[in-house]
C-alpha positions in Angstrom: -6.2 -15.9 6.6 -7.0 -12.7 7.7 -8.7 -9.9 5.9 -5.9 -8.3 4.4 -4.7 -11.4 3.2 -7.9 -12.3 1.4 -7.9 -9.3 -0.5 -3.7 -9.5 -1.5 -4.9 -13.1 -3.0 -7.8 -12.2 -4.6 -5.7 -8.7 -6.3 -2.7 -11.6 -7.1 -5.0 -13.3 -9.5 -6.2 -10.5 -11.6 -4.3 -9.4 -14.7 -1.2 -7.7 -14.3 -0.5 -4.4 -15.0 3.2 -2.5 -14.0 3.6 -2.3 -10.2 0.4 -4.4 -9.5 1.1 -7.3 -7.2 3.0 -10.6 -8.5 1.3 -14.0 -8.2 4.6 -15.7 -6.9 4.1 -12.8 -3.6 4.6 -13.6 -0.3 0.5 -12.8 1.1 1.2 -13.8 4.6 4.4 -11.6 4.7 2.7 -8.6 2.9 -0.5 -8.8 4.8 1.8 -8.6 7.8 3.8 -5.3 6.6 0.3 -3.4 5.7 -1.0 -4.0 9.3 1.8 -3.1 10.6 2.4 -0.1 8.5 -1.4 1.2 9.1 -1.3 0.1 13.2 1.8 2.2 13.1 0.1 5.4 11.3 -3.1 5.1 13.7 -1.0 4.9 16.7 1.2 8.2 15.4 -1.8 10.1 14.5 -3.6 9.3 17.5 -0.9 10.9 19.5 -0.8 13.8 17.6 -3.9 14.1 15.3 -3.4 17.7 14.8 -0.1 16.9 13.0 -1.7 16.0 9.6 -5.7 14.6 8.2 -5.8 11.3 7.5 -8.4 11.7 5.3 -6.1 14.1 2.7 -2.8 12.2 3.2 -4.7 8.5 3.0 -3.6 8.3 -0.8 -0.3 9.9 -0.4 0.3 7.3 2.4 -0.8 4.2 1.0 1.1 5.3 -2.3 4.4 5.4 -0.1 3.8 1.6 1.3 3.3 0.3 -2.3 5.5 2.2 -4.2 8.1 3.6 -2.0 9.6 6.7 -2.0 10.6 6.6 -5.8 10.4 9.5 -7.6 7.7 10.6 -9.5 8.5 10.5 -13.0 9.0 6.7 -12.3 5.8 6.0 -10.9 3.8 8.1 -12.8 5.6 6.8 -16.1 4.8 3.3 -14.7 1.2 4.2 -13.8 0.1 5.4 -17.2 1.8 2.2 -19.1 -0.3 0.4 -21.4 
């Protein structure tokens, strides 16, 4: 398993709190869609670096992978549950 793989498995088998990552998960298939999803920001951002930093979107961006493009009185509601 690679990497990103290890680290979805380990994260499955902590406790659960709203929108954290379900034990019954695909890994394979999720460690798949991040790579993806981060090979496809490096290669746009290498093309056209001056478009935006990667260092002050990187939280913005790996919030849209995990949570979608929900609005935010959803995820924030959901982020400060008990």
């Amino acid at each position: 398993m690679n990497p990103t793989g290890l680290w979805l498995e380990k994260r499955k088998k902590k406790p659960k709190k709203p929108n954290e990552i379900h034990s019954d998960a695909p890994v394979p298939m999720m460690a798949s869609a991040i790579s993806s999803y981060l090979m496809g920001l490096a290669q746009t951002w290498l093309s056209h670096p001056e478009s935006y930093s990667l260092a002050e979107q990187a939280d913005t961006l790996v919030d849209c992978f995990f949570k979608g493009y929900l609005p935010t009185s959803i995820t924030s509601t959901s982020d400060n549950a008990p």
